[in-house]
N, C-alpha and C positions, 0 to 999 in steps of 0.2 A: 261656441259659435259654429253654425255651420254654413261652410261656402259650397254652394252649386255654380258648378262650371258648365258651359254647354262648348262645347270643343268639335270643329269640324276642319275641313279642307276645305279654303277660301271663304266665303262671308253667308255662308247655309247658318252658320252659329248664330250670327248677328243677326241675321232676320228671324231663327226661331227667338231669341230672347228679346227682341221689341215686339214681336206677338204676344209671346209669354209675358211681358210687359204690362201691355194692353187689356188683356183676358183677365190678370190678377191684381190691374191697381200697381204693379212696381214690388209684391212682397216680396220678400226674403232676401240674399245677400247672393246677388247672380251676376255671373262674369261668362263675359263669351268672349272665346280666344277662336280667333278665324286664323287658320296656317296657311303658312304659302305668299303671304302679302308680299310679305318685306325678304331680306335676303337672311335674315335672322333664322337661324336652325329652332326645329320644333322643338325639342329639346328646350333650347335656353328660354321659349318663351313660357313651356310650363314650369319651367326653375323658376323663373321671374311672380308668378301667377299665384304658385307655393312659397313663396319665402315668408310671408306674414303668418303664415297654417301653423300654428301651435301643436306641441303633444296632445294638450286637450282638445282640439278643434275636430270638427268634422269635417271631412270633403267627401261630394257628392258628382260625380263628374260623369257627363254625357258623352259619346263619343258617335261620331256619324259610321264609323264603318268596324267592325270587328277585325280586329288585324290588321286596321290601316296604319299608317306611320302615324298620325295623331293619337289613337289608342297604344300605342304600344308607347310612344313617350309616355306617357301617364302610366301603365304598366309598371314602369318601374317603383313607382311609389307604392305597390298597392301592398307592402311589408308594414307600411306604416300603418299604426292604430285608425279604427275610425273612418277609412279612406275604402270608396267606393265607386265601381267603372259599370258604368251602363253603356250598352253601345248597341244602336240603332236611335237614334234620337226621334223621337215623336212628343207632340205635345201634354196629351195624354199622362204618359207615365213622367214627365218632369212635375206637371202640377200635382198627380198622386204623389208624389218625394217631398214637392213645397209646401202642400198644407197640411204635411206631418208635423207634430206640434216639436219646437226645438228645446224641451225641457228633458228630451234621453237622448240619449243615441239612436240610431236606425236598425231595427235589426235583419238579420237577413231574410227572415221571415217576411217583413214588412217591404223590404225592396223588393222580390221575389213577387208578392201579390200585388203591388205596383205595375211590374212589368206583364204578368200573365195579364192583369187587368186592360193594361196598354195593347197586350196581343188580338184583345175581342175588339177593339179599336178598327183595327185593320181591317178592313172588308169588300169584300169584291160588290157594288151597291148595285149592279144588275142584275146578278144572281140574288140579291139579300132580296130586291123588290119584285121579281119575277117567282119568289116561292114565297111572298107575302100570303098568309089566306086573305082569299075574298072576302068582301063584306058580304055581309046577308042579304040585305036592303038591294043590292048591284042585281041579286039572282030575281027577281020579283018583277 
């Protein structure tokens, strides 16, 4: 099985996965833990979040900031089989991870092209439309 987490600082998590929701119909097996709510340590919620995660299972996990305290909780797991930290969360590169077929593992190969893929995403849309070519039709 494999569980995709979307993990951020305060509720950025919960609104990307009712998007990601929306977009994809509800597939695959997605949890989004929002930190900071409660008084509950980061820590114990992704303990909480992992306990059903089998040897064989996959985990697939988002992180909003590289080096944040929510990434580095989940850090600690990443000895375990299987278990993989993505951090910059965008929509883009979760649904390339989700409608990877769940019949192998992921491999790193295939996260790696997910996220470069996720990186042409990003775009500065002034610059992109201001060095559009003209049309032909516009010069006549």
């Amino acid at each position: 099985m494999r569980k995709i987490i979307i993990a951020s600082h305060d509720r950025m998590a919960e609104g990307v996965k009712e998007t990601l929701n929306y977009i994809t119909k509800g597939i695959g097996n997605v949890h989004a833990l929002s930190a900071y709510l409660t008084n509950t340590p980061v820590k114990e919620e992704v303990k909480g979040l992992l306990e059903d995660v089998g040897e064989d299972d996959e985990v697939v996990v988002f992180t909003d900031l590289l080096g944040g305290s929510v990434n580095q909780a989940f850090a600690a797991y990443l000895s375990r089989p299987h278990f993989h930290i993505i951090a910059g969360i965008n929509l883009p590169v979760i649904i390339a991870v989700l409608v990877q077929p769940e019949d192998e593992y992921l491999t790193a190969d295939q996260i790696l092209n997910a996220v470069n893929e996720a990186r042409q995403q990003l775009v500065y849309v002034n610059d992109f439309v201001a060095n559009m070519p003209k049309d032909d039709e516009e010069d006549e």
